[in-house]
mmCIF file of the N, C-alpha and C atoms, coordinates in Angstrom:
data_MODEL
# 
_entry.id   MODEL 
# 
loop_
_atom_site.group_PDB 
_atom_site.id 
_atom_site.type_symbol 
_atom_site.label_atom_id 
_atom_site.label_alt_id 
_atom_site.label_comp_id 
_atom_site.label_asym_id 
_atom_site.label_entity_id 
_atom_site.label_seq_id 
_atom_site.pdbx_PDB_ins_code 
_atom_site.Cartn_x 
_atom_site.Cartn_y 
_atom_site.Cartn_z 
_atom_site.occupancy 
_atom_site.B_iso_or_equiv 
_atom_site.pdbx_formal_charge 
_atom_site.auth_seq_id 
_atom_site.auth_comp_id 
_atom_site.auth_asym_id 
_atom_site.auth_atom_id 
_atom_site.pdbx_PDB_model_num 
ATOM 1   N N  . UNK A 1 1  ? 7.163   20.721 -0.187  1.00 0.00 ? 1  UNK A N  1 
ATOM 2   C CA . UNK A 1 1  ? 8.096   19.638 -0.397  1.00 0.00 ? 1  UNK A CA 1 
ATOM 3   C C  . UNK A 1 1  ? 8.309   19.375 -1.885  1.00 0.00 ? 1  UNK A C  1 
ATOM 4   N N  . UNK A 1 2  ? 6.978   19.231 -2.289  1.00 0.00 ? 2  UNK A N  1 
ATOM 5   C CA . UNK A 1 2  ? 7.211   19.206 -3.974  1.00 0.00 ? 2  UNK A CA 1 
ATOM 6   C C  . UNK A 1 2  ? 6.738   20.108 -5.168  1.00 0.00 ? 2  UNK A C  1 
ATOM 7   N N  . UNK A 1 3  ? 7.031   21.267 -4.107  1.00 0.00 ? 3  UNK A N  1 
ATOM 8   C CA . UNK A 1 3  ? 6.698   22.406 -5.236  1.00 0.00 ? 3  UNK A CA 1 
ATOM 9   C C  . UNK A 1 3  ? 7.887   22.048 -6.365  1.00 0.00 ? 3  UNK A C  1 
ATOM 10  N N  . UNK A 1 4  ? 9.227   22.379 -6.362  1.00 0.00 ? 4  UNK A N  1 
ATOM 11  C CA . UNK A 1 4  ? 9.717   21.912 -7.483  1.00 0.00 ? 4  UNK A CA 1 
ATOM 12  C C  . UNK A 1 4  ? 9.983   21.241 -8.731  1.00 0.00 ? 4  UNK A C  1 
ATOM 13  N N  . UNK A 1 5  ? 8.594   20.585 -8.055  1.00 0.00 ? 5  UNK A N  1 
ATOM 14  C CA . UNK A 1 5  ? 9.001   19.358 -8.898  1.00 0.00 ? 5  UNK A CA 1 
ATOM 15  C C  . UNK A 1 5  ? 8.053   19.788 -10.811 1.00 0.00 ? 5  UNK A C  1 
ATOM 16  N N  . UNK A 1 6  ? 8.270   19.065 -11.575 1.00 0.00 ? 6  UNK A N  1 
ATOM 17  C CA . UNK A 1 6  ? 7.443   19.288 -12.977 1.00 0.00 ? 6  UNK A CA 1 
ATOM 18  C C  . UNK A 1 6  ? 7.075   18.059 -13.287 1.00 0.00 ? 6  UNK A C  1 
ATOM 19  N N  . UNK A 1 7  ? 6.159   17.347 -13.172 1.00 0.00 ? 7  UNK A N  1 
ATOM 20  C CA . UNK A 1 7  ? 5.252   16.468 -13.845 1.00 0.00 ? 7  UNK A CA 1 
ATOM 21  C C  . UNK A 1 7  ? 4.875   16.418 -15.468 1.00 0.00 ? 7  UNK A C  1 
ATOM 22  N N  . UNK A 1 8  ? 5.170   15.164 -15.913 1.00 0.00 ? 8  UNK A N  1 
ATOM 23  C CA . UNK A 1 8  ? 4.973   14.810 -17.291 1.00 0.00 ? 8  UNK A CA 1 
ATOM 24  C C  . UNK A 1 8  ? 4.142   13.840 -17.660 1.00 0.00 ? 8  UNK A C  1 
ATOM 25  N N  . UNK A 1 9  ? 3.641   13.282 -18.303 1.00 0.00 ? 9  UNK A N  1 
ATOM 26  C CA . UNK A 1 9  ? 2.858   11.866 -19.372 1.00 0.00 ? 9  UNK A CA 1 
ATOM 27  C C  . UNK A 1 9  ? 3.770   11.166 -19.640 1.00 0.00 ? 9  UNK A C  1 
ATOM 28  N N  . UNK A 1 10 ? 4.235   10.077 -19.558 1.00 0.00 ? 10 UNK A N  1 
ATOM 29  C CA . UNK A 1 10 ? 5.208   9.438  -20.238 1.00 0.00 ? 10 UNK A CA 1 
ATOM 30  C C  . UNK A 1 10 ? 4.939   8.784  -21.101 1.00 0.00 ? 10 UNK A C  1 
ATOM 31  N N  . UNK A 1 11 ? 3.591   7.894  -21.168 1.00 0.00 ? 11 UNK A N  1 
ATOM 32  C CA . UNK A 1 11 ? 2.485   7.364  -22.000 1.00 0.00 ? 11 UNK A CA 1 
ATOM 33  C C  . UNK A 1 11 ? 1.517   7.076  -21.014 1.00 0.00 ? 11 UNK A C  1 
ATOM 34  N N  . UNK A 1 12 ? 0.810   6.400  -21.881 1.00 0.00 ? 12 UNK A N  1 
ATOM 35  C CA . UNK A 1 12 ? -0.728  6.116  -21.100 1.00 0.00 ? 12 UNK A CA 1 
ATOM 36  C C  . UNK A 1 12 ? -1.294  5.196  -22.388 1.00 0.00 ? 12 UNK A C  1 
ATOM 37  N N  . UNK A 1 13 ? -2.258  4.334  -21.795 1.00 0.00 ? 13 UNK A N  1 
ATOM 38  C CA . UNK A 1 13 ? -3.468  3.895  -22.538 1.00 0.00 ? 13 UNK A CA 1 
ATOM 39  C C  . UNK A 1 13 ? -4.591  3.348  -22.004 1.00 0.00 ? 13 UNK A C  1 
ATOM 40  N N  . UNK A 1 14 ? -5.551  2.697  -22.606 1.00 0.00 ? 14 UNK A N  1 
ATOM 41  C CA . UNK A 1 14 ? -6.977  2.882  -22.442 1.00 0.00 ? 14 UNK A CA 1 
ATOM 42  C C  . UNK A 1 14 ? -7.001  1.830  -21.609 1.00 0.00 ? 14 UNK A C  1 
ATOM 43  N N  . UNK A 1 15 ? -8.056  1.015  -20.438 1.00 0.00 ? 15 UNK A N  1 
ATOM 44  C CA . UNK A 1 15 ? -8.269  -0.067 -19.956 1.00 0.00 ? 15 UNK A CA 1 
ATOM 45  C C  . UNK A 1 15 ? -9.630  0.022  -20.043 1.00 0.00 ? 15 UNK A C  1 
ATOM 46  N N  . UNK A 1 16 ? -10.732 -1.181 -19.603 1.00 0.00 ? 16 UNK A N  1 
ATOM 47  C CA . UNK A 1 16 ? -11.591 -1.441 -18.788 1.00 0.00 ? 16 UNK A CA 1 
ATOM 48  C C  . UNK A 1 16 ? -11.439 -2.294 -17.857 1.00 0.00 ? 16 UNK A C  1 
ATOM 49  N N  . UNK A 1 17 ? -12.145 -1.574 -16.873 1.00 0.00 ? 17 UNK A N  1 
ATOM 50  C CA . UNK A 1 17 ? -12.308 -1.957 -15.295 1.00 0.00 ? 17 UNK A CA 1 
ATOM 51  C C  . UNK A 1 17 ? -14.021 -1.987 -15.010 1.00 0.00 ? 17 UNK A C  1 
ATOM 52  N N  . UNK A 1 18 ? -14.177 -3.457 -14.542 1.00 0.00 ? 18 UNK A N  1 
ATOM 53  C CA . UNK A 1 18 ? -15.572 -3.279 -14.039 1.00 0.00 ? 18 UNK A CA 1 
ATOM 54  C C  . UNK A 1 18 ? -16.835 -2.939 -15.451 1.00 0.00 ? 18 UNK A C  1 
ATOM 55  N N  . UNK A 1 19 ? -16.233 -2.524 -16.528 1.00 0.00 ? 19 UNK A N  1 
ATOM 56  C CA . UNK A 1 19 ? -16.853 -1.950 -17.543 1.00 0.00 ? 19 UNK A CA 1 
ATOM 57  C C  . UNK A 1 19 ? -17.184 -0.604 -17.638 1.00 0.00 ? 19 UNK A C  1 
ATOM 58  N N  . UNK A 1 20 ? -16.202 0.140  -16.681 1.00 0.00 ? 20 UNK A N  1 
ATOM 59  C CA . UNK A 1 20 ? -15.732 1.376  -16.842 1.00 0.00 ? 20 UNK A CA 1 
ATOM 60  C C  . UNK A 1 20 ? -14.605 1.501  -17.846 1.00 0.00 ? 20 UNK A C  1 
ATOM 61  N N  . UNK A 1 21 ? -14.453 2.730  -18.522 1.00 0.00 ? 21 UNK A N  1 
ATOM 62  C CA . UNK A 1 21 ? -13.447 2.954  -19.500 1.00 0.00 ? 21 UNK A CA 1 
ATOM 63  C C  . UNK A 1 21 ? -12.331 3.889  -18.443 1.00 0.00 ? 21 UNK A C  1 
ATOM 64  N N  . UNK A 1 22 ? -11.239 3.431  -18.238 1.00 0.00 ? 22 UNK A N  1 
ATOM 65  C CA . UNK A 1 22 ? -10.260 4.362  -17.485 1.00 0.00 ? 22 UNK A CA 1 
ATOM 66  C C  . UNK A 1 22 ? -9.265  4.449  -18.361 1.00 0.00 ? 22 UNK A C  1 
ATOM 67  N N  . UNK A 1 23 ? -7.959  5.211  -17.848 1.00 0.00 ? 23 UNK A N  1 
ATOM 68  C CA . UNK A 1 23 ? -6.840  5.692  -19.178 1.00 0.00 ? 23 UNK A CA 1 
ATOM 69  C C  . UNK A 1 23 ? -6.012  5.228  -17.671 1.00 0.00 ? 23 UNK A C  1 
ATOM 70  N N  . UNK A 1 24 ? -4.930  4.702  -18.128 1.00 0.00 ? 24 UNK A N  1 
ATOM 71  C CA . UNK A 1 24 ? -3.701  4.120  -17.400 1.00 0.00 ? 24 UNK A CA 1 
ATOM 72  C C  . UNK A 1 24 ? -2.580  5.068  -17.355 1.00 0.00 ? 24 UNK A C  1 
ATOM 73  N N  . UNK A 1 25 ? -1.988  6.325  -16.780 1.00 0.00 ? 25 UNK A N  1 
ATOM 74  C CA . UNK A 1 25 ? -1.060  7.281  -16.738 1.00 0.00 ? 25 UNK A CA 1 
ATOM 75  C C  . UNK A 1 25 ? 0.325   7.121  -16.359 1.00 0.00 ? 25 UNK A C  1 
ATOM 76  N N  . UNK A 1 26 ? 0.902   6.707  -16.860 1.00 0.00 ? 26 UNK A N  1 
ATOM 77  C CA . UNK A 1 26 ? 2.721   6.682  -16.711 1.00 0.00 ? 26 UNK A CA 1 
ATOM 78  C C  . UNK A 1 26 ? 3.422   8.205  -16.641 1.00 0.00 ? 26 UNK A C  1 
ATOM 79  N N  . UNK A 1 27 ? 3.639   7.994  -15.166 1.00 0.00 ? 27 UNK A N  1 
ATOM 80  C CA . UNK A 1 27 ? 4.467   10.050 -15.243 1.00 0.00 ? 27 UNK A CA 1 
ATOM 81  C C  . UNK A 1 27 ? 6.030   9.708  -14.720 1.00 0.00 ? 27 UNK A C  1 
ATOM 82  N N  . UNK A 1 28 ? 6.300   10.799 -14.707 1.00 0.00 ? 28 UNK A N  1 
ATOM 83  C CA . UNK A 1 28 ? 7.622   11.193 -14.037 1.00 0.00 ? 28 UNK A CA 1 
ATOM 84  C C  . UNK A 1 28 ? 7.355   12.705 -13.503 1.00 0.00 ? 28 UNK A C  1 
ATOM 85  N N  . UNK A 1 29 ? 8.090   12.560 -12.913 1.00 0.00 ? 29 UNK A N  1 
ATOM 86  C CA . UNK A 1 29 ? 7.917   14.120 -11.883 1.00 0.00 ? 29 UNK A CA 1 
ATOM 87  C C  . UNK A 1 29 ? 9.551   14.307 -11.402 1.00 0.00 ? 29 UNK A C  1 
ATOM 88  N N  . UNK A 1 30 ? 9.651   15.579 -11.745 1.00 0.00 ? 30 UNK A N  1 
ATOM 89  C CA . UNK A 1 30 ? 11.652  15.719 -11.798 1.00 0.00 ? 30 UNK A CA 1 
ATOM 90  C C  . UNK A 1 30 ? 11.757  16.947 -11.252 1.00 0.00 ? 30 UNK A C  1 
ATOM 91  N N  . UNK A 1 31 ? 12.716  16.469 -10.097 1.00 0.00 ? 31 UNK A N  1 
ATOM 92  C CA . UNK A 1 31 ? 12.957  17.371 -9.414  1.00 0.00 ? 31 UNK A CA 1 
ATOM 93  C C  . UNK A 1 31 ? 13.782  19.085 -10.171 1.00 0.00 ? 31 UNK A C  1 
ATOM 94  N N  . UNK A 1 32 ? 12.712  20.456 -10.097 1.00 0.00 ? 32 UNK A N  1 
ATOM 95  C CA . UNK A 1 32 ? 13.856  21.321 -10.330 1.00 0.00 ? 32 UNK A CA 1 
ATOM 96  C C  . UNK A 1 32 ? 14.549  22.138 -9.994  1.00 0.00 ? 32 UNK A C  1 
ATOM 97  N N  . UNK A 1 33 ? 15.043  21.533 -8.095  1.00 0.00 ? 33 UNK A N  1 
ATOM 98  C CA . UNK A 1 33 ? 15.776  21.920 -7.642  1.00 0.00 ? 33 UNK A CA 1 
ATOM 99  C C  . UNK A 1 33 ? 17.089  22.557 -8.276  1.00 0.00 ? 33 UNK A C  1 
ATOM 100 N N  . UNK A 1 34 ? 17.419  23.369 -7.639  1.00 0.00 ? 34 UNK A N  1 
ATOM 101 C CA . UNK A 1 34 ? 19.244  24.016 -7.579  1.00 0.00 ? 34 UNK A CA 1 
ATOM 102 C C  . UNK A 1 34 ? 20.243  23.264 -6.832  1.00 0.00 ? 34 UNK A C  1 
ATOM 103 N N  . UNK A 1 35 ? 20.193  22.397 -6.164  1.00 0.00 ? 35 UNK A N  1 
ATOM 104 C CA . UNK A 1 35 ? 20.914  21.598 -5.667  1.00 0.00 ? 35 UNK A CA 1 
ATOM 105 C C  . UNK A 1 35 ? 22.155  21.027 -6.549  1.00 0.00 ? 35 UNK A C  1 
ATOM 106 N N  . UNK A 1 36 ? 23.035  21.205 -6.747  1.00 0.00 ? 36 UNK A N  1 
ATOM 107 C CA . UNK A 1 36 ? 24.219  20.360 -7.297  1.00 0.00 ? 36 UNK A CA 1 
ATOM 108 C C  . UNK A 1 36 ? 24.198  18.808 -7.045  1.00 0.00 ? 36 UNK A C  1 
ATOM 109 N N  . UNK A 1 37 ? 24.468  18.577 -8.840  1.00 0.00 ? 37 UNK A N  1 
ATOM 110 C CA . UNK A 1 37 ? 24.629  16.675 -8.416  1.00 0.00 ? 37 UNK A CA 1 
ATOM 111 C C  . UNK A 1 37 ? 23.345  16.301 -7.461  1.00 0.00 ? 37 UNK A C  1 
ATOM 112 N N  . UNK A 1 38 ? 22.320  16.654 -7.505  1.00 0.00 ? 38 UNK A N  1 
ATOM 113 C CA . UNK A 1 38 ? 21.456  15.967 -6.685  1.00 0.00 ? 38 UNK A CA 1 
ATOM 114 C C  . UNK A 1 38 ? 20.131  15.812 -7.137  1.00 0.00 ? 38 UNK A C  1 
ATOM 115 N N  . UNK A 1 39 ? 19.451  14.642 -7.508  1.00 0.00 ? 39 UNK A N  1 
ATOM 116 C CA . UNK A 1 39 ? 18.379  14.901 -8.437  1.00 0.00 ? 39 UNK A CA 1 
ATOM 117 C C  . UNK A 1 39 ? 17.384  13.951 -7.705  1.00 0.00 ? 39 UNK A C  1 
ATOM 118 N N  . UNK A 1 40 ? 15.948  13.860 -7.659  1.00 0.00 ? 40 UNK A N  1 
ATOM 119 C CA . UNK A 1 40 ? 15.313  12.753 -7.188  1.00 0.00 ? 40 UNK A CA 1 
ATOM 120 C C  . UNK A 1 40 ? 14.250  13.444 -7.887  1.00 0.00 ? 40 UNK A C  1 
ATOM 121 N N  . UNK A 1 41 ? 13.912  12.128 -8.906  1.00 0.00 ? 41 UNK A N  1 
ATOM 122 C CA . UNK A 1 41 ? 12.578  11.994 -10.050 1.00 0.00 ? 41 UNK A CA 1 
ATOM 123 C C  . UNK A 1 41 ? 11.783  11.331 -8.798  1.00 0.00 ? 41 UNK A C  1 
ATOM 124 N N  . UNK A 1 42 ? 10.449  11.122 -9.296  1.00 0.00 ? 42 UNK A N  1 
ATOM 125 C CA . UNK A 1 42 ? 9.117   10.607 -9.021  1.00 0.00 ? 42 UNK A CA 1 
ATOM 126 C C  . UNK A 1 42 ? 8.641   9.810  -10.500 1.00 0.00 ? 42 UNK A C  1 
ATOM 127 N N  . UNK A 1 43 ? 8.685   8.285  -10.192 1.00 0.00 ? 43 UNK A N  1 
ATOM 128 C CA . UNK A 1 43 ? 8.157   7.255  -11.594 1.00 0.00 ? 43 UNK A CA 1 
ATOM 129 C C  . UNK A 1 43 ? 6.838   6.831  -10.925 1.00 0.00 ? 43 UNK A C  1 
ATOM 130 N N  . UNK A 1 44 ? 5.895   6.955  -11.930 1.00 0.00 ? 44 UNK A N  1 
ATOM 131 C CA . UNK A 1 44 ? 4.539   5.985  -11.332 1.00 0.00 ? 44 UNK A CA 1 
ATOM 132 C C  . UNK A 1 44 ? 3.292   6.346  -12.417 1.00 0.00 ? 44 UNK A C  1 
ATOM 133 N N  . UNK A 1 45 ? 2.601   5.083  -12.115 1.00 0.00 ? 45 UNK A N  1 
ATOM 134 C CA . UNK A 1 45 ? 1.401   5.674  -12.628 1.00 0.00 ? 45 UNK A CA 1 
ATOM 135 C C  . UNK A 1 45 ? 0.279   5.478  -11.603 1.00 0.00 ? 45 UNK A C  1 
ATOM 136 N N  . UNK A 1 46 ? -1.021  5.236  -12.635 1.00 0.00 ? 46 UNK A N  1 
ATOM 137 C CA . UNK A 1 46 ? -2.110  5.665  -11.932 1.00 0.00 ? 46 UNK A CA 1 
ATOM 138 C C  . UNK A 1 46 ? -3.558  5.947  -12.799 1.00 0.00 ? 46 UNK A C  1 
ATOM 139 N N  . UNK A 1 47 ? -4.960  5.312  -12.809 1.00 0.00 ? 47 UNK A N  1 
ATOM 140 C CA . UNK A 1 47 ? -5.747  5.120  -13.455 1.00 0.00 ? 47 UNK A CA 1 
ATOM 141 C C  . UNK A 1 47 ? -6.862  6.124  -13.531 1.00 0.00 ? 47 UNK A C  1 
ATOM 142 N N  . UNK A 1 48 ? -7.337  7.230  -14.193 1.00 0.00 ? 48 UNK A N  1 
ATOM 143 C CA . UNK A 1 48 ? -8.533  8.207  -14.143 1.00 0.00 ? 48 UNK A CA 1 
ATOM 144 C C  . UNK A 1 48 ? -9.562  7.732  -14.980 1.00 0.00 ? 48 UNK A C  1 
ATOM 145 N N  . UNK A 1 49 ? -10.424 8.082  -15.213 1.00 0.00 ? 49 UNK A N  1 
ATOM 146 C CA . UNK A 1 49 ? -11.847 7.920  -16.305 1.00 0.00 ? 49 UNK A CA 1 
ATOM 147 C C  . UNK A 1 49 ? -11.025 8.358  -16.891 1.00 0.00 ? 49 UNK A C  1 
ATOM 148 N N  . UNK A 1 50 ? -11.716 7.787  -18.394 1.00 0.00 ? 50 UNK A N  1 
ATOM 149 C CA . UNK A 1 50 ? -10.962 8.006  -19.852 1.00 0.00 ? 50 UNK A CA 1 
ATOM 150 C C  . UNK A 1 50 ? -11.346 9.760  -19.851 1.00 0.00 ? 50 UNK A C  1 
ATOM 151 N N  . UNK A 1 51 ? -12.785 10.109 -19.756 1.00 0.00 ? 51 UNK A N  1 
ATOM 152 C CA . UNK A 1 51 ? -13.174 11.637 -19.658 1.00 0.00 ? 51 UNK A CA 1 
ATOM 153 C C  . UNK A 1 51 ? -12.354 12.608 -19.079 1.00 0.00 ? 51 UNK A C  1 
ATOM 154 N N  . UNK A 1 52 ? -12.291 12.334 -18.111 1.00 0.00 ? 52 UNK A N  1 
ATOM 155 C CA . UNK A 1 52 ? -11.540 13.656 -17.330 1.00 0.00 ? 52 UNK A CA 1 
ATOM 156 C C  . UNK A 1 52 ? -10.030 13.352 -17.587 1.00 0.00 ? 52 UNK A C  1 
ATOM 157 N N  . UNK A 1 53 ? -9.370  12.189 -18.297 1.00 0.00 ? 53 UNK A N  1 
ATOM 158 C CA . UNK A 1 53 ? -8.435  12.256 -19.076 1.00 0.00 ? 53 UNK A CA 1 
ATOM 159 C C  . UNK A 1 53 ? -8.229  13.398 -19.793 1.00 0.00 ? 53 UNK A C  1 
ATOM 160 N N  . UNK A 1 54 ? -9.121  13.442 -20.913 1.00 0.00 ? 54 UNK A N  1 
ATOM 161 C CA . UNK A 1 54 ? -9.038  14.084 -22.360 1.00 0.00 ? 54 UNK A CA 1 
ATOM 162 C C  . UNK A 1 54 ? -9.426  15.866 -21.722 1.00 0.00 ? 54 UNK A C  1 
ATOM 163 N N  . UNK A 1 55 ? -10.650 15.529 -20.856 1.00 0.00 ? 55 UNK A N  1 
ATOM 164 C CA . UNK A 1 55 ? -10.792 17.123 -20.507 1.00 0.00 ? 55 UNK A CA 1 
ATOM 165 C C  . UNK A 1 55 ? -9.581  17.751 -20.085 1.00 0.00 ? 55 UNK A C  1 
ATOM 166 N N  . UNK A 1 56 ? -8.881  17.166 -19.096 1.00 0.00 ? 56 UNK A N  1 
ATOM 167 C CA . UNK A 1 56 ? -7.322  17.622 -18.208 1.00 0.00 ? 56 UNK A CA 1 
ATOM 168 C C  . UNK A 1 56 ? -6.317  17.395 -19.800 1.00 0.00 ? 56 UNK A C  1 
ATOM 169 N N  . UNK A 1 57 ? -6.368  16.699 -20.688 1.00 0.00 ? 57 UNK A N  1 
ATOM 170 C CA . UNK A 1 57 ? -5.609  17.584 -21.585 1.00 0.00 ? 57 UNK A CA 1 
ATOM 171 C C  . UNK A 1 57 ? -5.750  18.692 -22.492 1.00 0.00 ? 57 UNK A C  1 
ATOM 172 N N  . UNK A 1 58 ? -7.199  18.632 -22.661 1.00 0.00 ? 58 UNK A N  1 
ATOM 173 C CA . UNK A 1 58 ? -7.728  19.689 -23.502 1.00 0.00 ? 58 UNK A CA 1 
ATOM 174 C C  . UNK A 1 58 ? -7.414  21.369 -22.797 1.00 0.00 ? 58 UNK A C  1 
ATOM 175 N N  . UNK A 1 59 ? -8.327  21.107 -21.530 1.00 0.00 ? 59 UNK A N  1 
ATOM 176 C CA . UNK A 1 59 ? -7.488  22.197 -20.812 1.00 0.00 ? 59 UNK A CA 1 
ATOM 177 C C  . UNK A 1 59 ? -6.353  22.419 -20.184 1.00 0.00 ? 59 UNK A C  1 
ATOM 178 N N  . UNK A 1 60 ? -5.128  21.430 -20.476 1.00 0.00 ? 60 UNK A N  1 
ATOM 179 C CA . UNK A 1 60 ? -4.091  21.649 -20.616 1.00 0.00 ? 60 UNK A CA 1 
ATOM 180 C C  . UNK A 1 60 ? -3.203  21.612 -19.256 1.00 0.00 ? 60 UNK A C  1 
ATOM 181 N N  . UNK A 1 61 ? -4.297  20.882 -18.375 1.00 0.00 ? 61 UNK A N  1 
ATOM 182 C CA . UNK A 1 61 ? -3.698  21.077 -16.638 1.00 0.00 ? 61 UNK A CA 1 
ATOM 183 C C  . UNK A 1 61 ? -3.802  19.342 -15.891 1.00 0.00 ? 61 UNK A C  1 
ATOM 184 N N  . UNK A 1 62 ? -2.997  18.450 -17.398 1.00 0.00 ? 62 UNK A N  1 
ATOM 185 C CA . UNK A 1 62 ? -2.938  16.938 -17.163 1.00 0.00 ? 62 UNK A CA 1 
ATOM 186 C C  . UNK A 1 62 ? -1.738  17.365 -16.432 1.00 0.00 ? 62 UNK A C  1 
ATOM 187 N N  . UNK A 1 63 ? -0.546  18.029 -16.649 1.00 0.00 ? 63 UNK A N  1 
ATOM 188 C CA . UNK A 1 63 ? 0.748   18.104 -15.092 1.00 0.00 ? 63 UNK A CA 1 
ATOM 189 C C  . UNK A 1 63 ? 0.143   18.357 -13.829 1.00 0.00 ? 63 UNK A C  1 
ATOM 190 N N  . UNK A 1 64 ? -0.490  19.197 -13.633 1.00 0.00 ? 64 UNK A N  1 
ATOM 191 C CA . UNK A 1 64 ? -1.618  19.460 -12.015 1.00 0.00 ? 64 UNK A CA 1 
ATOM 192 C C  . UNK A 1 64 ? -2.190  18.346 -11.902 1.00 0.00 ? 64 UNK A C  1 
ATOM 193 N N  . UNK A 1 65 ? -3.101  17.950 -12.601 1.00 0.00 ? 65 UNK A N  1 
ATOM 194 C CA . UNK A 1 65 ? -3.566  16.087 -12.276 1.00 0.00 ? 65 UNK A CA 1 
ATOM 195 C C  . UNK A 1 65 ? -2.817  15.119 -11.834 1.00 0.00 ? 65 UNK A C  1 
ATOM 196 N N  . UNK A 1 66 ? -1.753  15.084 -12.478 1.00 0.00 ? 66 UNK A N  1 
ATOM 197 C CA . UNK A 1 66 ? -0.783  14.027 -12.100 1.00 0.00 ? 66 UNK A CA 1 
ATOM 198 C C  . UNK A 1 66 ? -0.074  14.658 -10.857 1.00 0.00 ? 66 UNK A C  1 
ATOM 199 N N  . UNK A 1 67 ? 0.159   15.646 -10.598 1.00 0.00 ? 67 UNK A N  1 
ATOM 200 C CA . UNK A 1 67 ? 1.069   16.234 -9.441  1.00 0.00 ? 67 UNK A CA 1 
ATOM 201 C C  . UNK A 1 67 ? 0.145   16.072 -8.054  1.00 0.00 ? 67 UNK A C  1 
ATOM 202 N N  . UNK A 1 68 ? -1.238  16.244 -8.004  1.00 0.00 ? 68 UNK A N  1 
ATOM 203 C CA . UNK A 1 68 ? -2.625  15.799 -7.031  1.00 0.00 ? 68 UNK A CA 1 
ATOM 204 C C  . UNK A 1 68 ? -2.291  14.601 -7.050  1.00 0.00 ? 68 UNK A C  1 
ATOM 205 N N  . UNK A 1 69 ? -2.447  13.921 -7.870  1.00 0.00 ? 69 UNK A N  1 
ATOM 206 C CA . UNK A 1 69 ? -2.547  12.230 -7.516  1.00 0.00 ? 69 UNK A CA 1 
ATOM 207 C C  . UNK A 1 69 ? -1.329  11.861 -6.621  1.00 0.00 ? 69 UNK A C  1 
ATOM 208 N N  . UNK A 1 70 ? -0.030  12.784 -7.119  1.00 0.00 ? 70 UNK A N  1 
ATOM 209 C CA . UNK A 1 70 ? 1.270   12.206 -6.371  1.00 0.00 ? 70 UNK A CA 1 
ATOM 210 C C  . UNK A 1 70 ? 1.392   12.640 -5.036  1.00 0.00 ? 70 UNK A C  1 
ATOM 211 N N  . UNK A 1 71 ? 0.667   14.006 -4.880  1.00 0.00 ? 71 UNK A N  1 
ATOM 212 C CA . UNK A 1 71 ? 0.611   14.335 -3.457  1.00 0.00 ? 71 UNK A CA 1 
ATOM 213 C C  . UNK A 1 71 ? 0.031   14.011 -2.487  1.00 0.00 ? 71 UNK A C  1 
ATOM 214 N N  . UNK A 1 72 ? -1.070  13.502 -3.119  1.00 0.00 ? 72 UNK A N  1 
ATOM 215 C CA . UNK A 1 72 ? -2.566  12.846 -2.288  1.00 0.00 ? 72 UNK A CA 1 
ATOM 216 C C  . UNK A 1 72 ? -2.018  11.453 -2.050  1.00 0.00 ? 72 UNK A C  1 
ATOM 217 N N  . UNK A 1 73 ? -0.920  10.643 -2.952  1.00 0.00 ? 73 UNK A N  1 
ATOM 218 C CA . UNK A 1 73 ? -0.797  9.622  -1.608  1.00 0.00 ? 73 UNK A CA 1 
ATOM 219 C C  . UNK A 1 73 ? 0.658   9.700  -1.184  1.00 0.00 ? 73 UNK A C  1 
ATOM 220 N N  . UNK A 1 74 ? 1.196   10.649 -1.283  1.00 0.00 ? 74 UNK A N  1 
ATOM 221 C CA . UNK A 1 74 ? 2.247   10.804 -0.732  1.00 0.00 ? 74 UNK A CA 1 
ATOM 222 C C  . UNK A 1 74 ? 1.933   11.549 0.957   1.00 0.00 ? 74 UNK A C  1 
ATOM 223 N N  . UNK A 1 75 ? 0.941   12.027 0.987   1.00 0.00 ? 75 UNK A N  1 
ATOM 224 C CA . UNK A 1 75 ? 0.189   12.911 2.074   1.00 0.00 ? 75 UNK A CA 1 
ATOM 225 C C  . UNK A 1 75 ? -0.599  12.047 3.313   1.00 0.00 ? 75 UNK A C  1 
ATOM 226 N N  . UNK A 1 76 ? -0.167  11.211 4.268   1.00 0.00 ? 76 UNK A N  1 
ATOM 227 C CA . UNK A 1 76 ? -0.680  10.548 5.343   1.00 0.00 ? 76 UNK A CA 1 
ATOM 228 C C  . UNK A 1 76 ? -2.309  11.210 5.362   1.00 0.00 ? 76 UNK A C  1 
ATOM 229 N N  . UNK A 1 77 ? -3.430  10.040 5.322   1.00 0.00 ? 77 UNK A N  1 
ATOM 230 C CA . UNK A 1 77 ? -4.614  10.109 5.512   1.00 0.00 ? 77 UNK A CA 1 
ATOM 231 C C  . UNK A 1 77 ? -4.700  10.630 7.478   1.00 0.00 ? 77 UNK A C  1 
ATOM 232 N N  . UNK A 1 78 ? -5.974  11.408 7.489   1.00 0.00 ? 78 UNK A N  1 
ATOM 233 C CA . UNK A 1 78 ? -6.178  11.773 9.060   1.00 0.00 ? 78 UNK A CA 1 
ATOM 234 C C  . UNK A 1 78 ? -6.576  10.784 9.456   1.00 0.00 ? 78 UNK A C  1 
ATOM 235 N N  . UNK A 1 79 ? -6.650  10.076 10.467  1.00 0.00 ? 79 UNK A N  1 
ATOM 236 C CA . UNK A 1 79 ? -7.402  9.119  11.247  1.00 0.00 ? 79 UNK A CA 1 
ATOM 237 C C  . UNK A 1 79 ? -8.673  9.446  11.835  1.00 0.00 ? 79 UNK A C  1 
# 
């Protein structure tokens, strides 16, 4: 369904929660369908540990992170 799509950062910044350090993620995800005149983005964010923040950019696979998070609740839980 959303293979097409390409996931971005739009910004982000730091919070604490609980006295955990998390990073706050603002994406977009854009459709890159062939479809004419027809476009449907994905806006949202969404909160990780500050760590596996910086690791998922270091190794360079923060678009796969954000594209999991969008699928996992876009994806009905089993009962």
């Amino acid at each position: 369904m959303m293979e097409q799509y390409i996931f971005i950062e739009t910004s982000s910044r730091n919070i604490t929660e609980n006295g955990e350090q998390l990073r706050v993620v603002n994406f977009r995800g854009t459709d890159q369908s062939s479809i004419p005149n027809e476009q449907l983005n994905v806006d949202g964010s969404f909160t990780m540990p500050i760590m596996d923040y910086f690791m998922a950019g270091v190794e360079g696979r923060l678009s796969e992170v954000i594209k999991t998070k969008v699928l996992g609740r876009l994806t009905p839980e089993a009962e």
